[in-house]
SEFIZA-3560 file (N, C-alpha, C; in Angstrom, 3 decimals):
REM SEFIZA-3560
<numar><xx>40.029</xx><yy>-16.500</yy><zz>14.626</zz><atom>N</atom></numar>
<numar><xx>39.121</xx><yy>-15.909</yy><zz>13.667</zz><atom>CA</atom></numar>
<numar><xx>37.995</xx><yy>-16.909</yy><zz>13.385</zz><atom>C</atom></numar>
<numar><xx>36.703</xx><yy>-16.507</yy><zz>13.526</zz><atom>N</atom></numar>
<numar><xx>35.475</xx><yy>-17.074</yy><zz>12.986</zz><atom>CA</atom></numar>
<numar><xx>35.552</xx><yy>-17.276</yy><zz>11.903</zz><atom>C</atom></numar>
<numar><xx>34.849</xx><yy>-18.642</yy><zz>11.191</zz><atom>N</atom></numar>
<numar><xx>34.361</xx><yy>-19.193</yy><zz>9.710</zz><atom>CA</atom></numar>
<numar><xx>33.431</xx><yy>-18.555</yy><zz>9.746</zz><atom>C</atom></numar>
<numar><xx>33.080</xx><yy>-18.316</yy><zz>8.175</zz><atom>N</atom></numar>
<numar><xx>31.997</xx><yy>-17.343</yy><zz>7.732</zz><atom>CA</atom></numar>
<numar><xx>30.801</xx><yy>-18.361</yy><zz>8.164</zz><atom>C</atom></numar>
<numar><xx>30.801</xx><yy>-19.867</yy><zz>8.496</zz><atom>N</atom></numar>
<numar><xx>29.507</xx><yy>-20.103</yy><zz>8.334</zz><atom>CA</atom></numar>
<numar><xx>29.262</xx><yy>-20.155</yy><zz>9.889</zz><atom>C</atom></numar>
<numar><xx>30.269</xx><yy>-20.032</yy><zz>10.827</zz><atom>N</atom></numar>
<numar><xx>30.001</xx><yy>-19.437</yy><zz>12.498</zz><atom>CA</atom></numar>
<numar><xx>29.454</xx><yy>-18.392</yy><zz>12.421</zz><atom>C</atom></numar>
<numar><xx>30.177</xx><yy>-17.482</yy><zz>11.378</zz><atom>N</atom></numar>
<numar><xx>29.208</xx><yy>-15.840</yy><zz>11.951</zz><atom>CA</atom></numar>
<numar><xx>27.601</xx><yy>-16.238</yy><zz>11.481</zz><atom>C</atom></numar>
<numar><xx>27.337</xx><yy>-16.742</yy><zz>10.033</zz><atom>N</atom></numar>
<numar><xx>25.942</xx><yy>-16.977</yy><zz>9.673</zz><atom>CA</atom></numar>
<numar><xx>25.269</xx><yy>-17.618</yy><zz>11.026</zz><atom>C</atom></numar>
<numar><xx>25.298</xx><yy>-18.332</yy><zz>11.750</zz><atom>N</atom></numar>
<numar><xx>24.798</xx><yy>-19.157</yy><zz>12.492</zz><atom>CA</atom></numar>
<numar><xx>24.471</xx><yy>-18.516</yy><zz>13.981</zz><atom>C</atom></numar>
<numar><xx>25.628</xx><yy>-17.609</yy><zz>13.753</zz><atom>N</atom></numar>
<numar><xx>25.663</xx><yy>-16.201</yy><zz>15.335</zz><atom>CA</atom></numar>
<numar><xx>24.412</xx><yy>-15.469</yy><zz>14.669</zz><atom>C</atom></numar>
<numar><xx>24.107</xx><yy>-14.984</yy><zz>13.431</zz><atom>N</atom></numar>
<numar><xx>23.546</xx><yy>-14.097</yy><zz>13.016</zz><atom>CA</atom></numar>
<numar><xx>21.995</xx><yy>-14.517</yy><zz>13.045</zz><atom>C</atom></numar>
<numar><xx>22.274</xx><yy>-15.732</yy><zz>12.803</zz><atom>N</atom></numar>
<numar><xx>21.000</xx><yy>-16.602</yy><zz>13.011</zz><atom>CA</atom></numar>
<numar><xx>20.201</xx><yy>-16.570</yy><zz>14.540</zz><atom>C</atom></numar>
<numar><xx>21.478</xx><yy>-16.871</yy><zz>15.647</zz><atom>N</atom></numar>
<numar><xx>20.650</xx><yy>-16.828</yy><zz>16.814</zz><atom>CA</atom></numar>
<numar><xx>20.426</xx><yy>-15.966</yy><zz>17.314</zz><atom>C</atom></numar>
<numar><xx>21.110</xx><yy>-14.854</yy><zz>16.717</zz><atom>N</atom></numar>
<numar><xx>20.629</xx><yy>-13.325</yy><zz>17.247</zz><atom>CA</atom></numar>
<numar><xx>19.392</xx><yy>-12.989</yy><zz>16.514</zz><atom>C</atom></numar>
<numar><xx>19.589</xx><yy>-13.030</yy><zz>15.425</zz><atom>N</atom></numar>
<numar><xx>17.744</xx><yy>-12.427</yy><zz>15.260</zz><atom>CA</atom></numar>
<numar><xx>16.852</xx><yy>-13.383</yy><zz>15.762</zz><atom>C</atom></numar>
<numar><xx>16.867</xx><yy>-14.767</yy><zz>16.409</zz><atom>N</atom></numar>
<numar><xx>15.943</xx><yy>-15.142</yy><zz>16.839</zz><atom>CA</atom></numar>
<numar><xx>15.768</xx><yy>-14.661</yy><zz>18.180</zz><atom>C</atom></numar>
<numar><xx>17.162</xx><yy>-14.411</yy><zz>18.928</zz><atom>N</atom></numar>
<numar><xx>17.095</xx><yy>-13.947</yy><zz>20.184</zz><atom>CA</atom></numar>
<numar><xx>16.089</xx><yy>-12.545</yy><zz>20.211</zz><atom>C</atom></numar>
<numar><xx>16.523</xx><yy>-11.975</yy><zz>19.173</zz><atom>N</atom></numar>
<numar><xx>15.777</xx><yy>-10.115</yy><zz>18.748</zz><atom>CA</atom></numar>
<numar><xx>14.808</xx><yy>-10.458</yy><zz>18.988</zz><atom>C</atom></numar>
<numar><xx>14.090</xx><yy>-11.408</yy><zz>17.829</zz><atom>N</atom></numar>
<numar><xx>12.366</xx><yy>-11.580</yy><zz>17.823</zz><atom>CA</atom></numar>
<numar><xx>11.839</xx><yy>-12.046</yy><zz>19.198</zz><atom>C</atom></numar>
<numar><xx>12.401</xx><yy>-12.820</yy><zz>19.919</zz><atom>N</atom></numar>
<numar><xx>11.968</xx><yy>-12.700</yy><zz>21.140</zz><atom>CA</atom></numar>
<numar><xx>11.926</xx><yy>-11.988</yy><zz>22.166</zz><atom>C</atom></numar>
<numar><xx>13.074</xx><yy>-10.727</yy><zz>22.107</zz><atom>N</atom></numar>
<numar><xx>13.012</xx><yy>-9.568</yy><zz>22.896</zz><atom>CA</atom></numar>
<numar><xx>11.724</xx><yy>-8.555</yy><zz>22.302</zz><atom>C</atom></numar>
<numar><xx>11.521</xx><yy>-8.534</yy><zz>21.065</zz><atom>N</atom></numar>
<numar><xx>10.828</xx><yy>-7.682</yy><zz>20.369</zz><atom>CA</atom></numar>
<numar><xx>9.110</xx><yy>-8.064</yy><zz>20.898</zz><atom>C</atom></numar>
<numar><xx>9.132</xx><yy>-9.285</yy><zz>20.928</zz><atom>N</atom></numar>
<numar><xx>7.544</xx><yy>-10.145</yy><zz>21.013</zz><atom>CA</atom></numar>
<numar><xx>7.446</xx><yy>-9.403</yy><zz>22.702</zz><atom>C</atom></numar>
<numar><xx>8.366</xx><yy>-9.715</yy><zz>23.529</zz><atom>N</atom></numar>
<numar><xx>8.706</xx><yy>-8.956</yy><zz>24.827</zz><atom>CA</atom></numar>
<numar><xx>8.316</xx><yy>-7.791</yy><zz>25.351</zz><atom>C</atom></numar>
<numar><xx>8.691</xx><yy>-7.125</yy><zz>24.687</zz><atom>N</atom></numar>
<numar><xx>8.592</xx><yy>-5.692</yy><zz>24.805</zz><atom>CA</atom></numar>
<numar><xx>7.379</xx><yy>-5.037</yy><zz>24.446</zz><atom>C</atom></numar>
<numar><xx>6.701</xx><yy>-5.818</yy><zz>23.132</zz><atom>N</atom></numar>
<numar><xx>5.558</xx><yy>-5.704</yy><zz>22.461</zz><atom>CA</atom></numar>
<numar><xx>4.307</xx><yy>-6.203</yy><zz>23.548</zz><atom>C</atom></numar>
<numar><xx>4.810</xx><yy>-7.110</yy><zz>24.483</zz><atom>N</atom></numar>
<numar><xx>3.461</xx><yy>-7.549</yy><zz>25.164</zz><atom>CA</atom></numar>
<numar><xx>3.526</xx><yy>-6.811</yy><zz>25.789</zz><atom>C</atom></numar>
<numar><xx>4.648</xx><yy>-6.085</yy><zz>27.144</zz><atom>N</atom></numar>
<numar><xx>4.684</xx><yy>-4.754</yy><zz>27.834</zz><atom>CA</atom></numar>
<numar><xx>3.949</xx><yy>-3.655</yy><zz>27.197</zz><atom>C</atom></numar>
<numar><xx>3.996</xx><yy>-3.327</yy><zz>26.025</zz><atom>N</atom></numar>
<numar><xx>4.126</xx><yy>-1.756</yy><zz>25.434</zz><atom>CA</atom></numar>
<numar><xx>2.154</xx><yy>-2.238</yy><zz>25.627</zz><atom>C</atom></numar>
<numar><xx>2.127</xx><yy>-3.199</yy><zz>24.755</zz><atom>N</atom></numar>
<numar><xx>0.567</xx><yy>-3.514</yy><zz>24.719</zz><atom>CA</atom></numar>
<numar><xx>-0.311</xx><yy>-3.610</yy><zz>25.948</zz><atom>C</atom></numar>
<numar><xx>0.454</xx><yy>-3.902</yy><zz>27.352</zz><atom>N</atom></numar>
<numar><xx>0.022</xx><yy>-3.953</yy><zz>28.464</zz><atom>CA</atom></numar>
<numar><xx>-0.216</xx><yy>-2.582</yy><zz>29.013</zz><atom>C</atom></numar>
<numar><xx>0.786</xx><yy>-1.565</yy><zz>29.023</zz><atom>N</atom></numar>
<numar><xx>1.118</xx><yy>-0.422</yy><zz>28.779</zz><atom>CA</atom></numar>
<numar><xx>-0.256</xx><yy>0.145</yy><zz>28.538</zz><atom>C</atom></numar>
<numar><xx>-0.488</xx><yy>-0.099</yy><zz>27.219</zz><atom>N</atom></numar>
<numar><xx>-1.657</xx><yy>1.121</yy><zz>26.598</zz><atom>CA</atom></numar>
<numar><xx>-3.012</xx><yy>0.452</yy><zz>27.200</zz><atom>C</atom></numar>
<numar><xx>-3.244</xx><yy>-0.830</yy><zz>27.487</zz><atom>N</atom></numar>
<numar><xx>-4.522</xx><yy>-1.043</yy><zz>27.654</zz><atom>CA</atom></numar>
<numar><xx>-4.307</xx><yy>-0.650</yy><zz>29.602</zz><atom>C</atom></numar>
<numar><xx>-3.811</xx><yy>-0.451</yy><zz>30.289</zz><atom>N</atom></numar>
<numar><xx>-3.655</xx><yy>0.029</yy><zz>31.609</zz><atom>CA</atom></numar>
<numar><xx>-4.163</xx><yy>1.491</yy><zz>31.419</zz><atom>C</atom></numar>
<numar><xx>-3.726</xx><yy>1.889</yy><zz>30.493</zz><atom>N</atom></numar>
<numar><xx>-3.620</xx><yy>3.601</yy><zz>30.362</zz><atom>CA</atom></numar>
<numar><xx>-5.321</xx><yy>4.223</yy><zz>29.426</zz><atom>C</atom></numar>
<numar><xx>-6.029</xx><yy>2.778</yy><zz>28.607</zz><atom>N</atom></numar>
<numar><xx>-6.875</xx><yy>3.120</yy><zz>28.054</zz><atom>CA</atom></numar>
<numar><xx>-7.980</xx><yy>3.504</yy><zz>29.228</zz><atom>C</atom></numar>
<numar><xx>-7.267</xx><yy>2.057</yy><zz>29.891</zz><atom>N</atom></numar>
<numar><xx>-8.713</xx><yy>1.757</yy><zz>31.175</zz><atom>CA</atom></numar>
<numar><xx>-8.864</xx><yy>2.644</yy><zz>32.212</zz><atom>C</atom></numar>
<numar><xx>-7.599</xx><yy>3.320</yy><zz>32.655</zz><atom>N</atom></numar>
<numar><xx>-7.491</xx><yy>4.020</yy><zz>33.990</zz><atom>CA</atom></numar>
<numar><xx>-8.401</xx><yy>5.395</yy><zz>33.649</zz><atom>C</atom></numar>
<numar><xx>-8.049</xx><yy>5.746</yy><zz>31.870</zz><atom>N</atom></numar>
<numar><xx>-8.942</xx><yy>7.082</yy><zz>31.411</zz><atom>CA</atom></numar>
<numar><xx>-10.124</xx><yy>6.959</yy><zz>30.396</zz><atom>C</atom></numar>
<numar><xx>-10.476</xx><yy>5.684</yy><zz>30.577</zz><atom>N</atom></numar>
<numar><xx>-11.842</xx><yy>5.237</yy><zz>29.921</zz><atom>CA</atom></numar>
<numar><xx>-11.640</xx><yy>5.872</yy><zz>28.330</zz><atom>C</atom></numar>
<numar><xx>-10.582</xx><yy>5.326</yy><zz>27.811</zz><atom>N</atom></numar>
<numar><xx>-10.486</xx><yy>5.883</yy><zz>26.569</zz><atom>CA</atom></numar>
<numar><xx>-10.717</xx><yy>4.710</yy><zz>25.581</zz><atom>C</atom></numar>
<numar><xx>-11.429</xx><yy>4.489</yy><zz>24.544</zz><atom>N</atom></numar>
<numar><xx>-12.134</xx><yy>3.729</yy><zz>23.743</zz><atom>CA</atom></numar>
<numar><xx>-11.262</xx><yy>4.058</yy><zz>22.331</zz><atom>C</atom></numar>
<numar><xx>-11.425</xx><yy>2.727</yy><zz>21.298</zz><atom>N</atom></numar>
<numar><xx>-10.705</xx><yy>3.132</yy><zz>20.194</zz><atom>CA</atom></numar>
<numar><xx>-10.587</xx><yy>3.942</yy><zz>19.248</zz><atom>C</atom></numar>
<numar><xx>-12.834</xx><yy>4.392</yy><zz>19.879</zz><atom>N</atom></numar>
<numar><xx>-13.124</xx><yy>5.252</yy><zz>18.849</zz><atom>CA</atom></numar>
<numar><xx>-13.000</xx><yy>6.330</yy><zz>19.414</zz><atom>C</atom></numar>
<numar><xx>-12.450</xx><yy>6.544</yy><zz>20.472</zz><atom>N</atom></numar>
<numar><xx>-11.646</xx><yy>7.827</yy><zz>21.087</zz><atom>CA</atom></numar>
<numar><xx>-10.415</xx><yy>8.445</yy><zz>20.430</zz><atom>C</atom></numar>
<numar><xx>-9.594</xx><yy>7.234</yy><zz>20.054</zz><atom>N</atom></numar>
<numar><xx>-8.308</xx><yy>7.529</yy><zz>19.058</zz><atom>CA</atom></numar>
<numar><xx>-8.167</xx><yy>7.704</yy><zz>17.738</zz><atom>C</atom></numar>
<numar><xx>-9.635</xx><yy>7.301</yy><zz>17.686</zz><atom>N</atom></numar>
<numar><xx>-10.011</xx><yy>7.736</yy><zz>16.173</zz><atom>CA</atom></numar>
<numar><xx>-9.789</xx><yy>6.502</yy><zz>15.221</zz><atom>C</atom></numar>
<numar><xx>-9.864</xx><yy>5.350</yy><zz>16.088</zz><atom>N</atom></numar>
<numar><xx>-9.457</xx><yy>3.854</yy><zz>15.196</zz><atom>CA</atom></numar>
<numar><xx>-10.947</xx><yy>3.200</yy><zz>15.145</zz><atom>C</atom></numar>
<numar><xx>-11.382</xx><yy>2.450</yy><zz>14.316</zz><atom>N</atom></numar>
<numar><xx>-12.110</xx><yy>1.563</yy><zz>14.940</zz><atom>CA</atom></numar>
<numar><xx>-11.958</xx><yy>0.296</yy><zz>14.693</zz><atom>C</atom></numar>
<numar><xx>-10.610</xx><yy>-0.178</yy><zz>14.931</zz><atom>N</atom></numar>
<numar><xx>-10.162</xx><yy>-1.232</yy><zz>15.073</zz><atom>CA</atom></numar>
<numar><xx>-10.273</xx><yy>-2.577</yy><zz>14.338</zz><atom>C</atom></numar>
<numar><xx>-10.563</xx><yy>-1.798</yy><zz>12.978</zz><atom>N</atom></numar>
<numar><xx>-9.876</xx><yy>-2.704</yy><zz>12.231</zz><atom>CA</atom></numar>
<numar><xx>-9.141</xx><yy>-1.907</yy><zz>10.934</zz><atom>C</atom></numar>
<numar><xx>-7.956</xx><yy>-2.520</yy><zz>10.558</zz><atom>N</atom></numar>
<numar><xx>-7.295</xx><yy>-2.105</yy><zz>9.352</zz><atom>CA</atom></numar>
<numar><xx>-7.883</xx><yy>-1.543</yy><zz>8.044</zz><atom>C</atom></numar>
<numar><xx>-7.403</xx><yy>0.173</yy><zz>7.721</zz><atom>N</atom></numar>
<numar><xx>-8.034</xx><yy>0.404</yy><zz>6.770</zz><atom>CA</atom></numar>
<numar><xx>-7.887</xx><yy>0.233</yy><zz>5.384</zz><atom>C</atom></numar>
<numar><xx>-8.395</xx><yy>0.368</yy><zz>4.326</zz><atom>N</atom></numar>
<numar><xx>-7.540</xx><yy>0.109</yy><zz>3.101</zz><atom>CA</atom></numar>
<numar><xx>-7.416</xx><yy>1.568</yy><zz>2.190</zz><atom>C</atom></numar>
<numar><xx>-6.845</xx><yy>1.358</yy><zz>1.358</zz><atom>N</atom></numar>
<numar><xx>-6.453</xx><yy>2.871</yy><zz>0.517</zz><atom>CA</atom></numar>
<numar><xx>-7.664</xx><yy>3.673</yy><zz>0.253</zz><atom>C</atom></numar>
<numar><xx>-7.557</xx><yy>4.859</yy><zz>0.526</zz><atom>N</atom></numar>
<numar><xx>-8.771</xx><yy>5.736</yy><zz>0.835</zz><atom>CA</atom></numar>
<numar><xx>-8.831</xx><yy>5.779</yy><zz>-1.015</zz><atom>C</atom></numar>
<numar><xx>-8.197</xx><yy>5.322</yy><zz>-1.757</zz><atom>N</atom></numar>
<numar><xx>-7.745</xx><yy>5.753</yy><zz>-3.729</zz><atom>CA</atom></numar>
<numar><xx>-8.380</xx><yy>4.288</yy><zz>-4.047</zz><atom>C</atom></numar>
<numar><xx>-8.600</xx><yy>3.488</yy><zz>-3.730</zz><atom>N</atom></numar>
<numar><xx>-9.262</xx><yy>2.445</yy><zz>-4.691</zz><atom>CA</atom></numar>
<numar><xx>-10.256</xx><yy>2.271</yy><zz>-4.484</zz><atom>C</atom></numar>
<numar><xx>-10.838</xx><yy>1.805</yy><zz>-5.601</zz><atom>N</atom></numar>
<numar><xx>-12.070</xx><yy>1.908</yy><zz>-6.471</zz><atom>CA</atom></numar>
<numar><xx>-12.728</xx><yy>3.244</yy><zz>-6.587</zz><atom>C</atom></numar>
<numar><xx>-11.594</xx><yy>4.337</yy><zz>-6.222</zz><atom>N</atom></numar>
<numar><xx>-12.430</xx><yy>6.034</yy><zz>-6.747</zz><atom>CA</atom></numar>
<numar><xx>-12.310</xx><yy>5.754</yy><zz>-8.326</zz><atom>C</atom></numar>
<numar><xx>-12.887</xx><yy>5.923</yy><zz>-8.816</zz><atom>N</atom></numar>
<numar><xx>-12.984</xx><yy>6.754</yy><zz>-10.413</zz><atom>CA</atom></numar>
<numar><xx>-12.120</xx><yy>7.659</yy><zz>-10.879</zz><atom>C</atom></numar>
<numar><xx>-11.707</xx><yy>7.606</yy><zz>-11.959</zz><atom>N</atom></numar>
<numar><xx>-11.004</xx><yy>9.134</yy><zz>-12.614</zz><atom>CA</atom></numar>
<numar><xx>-11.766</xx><yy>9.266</yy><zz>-13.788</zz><atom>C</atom></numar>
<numar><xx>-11.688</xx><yy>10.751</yy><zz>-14.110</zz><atom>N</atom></numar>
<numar><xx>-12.205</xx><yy>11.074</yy><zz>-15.504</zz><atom>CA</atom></numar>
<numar><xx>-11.694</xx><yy>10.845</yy><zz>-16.193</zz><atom>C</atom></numar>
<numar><xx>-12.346</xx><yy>10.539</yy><zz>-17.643</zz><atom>N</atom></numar>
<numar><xx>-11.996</xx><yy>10.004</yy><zz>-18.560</zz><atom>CA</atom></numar>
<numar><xx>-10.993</xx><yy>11.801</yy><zz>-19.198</zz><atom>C</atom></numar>
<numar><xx>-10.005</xx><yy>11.246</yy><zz>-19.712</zz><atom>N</atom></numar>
<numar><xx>-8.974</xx><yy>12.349</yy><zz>-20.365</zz><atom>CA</atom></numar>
<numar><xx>-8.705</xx><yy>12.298</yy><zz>-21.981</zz><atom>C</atom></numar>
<numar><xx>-9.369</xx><yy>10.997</yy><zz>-22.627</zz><atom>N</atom></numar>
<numar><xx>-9.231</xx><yy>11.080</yy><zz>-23.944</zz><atom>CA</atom></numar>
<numar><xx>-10.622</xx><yy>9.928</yy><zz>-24.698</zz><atom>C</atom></numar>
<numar><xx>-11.119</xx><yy>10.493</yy><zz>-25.659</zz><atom>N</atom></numar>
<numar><xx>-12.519</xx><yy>10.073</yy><zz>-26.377</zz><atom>CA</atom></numar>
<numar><xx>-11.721</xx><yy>9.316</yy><zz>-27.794</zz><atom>C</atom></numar>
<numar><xx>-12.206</xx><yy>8.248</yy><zz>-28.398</zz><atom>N</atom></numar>
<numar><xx>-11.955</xx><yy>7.481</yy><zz>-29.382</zz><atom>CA</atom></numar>
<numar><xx>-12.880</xx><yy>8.363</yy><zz>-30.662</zz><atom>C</atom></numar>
<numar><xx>-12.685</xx><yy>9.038</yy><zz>-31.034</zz><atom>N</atom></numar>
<numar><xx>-13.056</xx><yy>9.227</yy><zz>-32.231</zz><atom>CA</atom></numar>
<numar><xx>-14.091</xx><yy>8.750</yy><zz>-33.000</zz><atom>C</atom></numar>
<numar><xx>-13.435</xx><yy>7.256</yy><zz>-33.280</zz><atom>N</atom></numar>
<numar><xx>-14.751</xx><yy>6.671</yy><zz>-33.680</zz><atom>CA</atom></numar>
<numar><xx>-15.489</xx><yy>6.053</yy><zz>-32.863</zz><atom>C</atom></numar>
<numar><xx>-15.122</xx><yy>5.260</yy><zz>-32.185</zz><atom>N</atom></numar>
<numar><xx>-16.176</xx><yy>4.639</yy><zz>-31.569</zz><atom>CA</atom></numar>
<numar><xx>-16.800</xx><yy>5.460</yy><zz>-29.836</zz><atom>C</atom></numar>
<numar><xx>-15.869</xx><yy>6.468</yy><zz>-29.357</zz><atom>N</atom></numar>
<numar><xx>-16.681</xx><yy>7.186</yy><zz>-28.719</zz><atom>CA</atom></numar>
<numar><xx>-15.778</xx><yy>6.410</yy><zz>-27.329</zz><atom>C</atom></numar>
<numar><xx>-15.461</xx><yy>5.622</yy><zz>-27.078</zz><atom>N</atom></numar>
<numar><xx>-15.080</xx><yy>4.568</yy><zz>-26.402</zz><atom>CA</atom></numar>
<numar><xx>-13.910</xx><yy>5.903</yy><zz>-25.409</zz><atom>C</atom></numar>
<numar><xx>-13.526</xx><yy>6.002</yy><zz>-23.901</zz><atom>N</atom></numar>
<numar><xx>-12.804</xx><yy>6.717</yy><zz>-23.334</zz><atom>CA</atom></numar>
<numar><xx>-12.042</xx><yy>6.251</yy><zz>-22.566</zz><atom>C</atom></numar>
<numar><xx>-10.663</xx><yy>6.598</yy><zz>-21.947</zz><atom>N</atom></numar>
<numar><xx>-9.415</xx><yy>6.043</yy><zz>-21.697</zz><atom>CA</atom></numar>
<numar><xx>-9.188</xx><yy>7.650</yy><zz>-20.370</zz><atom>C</atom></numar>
<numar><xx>-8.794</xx><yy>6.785</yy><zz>-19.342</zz><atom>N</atom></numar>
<numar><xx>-8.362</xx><yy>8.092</yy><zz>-18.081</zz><atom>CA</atom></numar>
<numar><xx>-7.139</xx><yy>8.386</yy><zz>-18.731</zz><atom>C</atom></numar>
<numar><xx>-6.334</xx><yy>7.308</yy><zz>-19.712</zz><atom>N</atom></numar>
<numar><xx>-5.055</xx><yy>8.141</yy><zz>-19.651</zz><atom>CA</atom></numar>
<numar><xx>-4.098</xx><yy>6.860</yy><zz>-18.192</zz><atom>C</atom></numar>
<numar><xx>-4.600</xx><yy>5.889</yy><zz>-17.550</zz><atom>N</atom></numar>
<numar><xx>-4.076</xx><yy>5.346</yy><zz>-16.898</zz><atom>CA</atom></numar>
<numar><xx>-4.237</xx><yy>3.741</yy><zz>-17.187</zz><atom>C</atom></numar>
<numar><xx>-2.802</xx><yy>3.235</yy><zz>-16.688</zz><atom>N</atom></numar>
<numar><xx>-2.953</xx><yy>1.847</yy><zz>-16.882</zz><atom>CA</atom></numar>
<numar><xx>-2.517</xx><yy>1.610</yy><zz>-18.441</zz><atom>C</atom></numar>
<numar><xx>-2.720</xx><yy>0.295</yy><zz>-18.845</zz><atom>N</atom></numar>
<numar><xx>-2.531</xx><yy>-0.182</yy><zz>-20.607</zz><atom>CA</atom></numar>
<numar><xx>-3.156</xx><yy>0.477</yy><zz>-21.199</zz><atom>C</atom></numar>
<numar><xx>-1.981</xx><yy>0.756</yy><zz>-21.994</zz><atom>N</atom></numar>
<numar><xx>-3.425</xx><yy>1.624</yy><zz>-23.238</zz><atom>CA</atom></numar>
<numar><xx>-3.968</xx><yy>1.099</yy><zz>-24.274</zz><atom>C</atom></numar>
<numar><xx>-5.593</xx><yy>1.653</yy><zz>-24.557</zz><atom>N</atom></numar>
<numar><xx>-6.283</xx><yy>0.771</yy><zz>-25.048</zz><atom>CA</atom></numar>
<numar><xx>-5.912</xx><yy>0.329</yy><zz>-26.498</zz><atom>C</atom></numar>
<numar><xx>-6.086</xx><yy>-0.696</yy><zz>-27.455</zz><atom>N</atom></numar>
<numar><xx>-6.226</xx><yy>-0.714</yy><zz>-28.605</zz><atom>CA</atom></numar>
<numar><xx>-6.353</xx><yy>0.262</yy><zz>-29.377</zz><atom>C</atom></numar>
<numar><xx>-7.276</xx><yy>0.987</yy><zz>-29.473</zz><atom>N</atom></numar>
<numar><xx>-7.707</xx><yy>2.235</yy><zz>-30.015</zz><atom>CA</atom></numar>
<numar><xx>-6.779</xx><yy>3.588</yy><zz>-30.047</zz><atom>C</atom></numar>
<numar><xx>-5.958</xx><yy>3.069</yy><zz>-28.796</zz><atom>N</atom></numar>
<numar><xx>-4.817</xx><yy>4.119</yy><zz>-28.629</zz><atom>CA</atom></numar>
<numar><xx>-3.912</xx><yy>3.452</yy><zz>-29.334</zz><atom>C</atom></numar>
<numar><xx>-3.039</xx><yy>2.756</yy><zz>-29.346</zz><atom>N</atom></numar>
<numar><xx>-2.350</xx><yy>1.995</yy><zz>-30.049</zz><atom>CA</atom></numar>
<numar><xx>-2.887</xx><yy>2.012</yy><zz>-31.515</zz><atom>C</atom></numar>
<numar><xx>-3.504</xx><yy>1.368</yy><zz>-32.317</zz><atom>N</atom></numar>
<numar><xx>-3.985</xx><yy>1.397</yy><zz>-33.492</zz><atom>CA</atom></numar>
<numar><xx>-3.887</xx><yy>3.025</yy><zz>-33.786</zz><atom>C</atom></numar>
<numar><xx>-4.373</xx><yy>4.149</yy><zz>-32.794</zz><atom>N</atom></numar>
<numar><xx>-4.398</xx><yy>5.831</yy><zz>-33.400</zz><atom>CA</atom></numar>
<numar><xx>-2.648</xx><yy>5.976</yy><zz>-33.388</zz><atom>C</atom></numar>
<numar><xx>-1.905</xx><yy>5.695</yy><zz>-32.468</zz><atom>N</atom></numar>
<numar><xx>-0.776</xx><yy>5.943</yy><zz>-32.622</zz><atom>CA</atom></numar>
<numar><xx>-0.082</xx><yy>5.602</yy><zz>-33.850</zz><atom>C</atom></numar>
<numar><xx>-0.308</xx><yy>4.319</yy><zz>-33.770</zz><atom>N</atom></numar>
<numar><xx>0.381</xx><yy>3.334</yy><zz>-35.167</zz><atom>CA</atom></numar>
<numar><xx>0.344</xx><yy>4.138</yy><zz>-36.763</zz><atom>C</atom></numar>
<numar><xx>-1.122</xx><yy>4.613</yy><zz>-36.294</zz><atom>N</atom></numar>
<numar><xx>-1.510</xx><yy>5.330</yy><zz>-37.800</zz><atom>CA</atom></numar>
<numar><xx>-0.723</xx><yy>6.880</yy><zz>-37.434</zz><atom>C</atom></numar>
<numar><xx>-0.423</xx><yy>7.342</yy><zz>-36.873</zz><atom>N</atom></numar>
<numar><xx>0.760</xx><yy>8.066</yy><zz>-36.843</zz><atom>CA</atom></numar>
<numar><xx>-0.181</xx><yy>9.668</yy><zz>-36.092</zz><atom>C</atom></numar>
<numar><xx>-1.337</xx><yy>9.648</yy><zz>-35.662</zz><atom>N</atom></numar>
<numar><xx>-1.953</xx><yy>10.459</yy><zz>-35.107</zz><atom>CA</atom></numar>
<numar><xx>-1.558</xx><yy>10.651</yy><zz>-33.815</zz><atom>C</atom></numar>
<numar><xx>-1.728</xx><yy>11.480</yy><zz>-32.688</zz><atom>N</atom></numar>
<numar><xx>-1.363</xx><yy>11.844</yy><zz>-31.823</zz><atom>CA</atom></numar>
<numar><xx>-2.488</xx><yy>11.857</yy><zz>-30.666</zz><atom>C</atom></numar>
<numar><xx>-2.042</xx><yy>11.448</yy><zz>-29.095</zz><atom>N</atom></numar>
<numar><xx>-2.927</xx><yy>11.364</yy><zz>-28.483</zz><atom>CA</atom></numar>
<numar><xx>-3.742</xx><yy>12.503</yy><zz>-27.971</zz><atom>C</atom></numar>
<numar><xx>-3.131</xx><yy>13.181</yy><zz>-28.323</zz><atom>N</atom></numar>
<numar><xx>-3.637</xx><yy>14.723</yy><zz>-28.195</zz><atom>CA</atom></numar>
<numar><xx>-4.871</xx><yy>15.295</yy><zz>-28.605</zz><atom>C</atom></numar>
<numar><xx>-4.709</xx><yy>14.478</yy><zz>-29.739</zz><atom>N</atom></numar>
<numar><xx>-5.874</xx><yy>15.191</yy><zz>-30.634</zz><atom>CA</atom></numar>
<numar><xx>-7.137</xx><yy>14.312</yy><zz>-29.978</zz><atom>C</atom></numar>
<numar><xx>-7.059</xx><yy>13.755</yy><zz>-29.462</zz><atom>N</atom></numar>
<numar><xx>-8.271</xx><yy>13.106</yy><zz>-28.417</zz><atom>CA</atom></numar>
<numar><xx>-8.502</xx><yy>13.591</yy><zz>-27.303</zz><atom>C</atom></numar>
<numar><xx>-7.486</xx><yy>14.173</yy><zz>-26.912</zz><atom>N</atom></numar>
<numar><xx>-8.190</xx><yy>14.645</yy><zz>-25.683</zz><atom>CA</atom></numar>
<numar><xx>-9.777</xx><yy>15.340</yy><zz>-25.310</zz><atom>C</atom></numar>
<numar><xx>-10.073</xx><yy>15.228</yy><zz>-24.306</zz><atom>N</atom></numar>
<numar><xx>-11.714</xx><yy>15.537</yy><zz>-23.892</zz><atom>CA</atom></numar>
<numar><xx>-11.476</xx><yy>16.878</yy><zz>-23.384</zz><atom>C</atom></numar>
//
């Protein structure tokens, strides 16, 4: 029977063994597609990439504002911390409701 710190150490050289089959296979697969781009003159912006990484199509959009401060006019989407003004209306025992836009 194996010591637990033999199996850790098996477990160890197997995922290094993995990552090197994986890096392996990855240069094939990659060899693969650029054989197959070239033979049919297919371009990235053929696949609809243009090759570089995109980021969230949702940040920095805007949301509408969903509730107005009363007094000072000041507006809150309703997302994220809520403002002072919300807090202080709550505290005083009013409801966020009654702000709404």
């Amino acid at each position: 029977m194996s010591s637990y710190q033999e199996i850790l150490s098996q477990i160890e050289a197997l995922k290094v063994q993995a990552e090197d089959v994986r890096k392996q296979e990855i240069s094939s697969a990659i060899a693969e597609i650029k054989r197959i781009m070239s033979q049919y003159d297919i371009t990235l912006a053929d696949l609809g990439g243009t090759g570089r990484v995109s980021k969230s199509k949702t940040k920095g959009s805007t949301v509408a504002a969903k509730y107005r401060d009363p007094l000072s006019g000041k507006t809150w989407t309703g997302r994220g911390r809520r403002p002072a003004w919300v807090v202080d209306l709550e505290a005083a025992g009013s409801s966020l409701d009654s702000c709404r836009i």
